[in-house]
C-alpha positions, 0 to 999 in steps of 0.5 A: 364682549368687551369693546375694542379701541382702535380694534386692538386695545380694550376699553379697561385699558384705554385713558384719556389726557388733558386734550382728551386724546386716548391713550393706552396704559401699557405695562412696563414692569410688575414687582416689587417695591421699597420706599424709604425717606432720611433722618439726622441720626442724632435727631431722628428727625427727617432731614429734608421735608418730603424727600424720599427714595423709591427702588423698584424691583421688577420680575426680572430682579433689575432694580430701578432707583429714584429720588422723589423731591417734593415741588414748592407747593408740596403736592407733587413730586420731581422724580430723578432716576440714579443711574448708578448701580444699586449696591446692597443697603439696609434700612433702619425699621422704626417698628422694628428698632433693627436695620433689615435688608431690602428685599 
């Protein structure tokens, strides 16, 4: 028998923050993801160190943009939603050498 916290919530479920208060990781969204950074297309080389968009595409087709921007030391990231309507793009797969869709 798992235990329970707060009679409610189980154990597996239950996290603690910097004070130690527990809290409950409660599930959003589930789906599906694309992650993809710029590059000059001369180049080929990335354009700014470390930036990189994410979509997320959760069970019920919704999509969700960020922009994640490295902070100064690098090892975390400033994560800006886009408001703004995802339009249908492709995406250049190195691997690849082709432009494929999204999803």
């Amino acid at each position: 028998m798992q235990k329970k916290n707060a009679e409610k919530y189980p154990e597996e479920v239950i996290t603690h923050d910097r004070k130690g208060n527990p809290e409950v990781r409660t599930l959003l969204d589930k789906g599906q993801f694309v992650r993809y950074h710029y590059a000059n297309p001369k180049t080929g080389r990335l354009l700014e160190k470390g930036k990189f968009t994410i979509l997320l595409k959760n069970e019920r087709g919704e999509l969700i943009h960020f922009y994640a921007i490295p902070m100064q030391q690098g090892k975390r990231y400033l994560l800006i939603e886009v408001r703004e309507k995802v339009i249908e793009r492709k995406v250049w797969d190195a691997r690849k050498k082709k432009a494929v869709e999204l999803w």
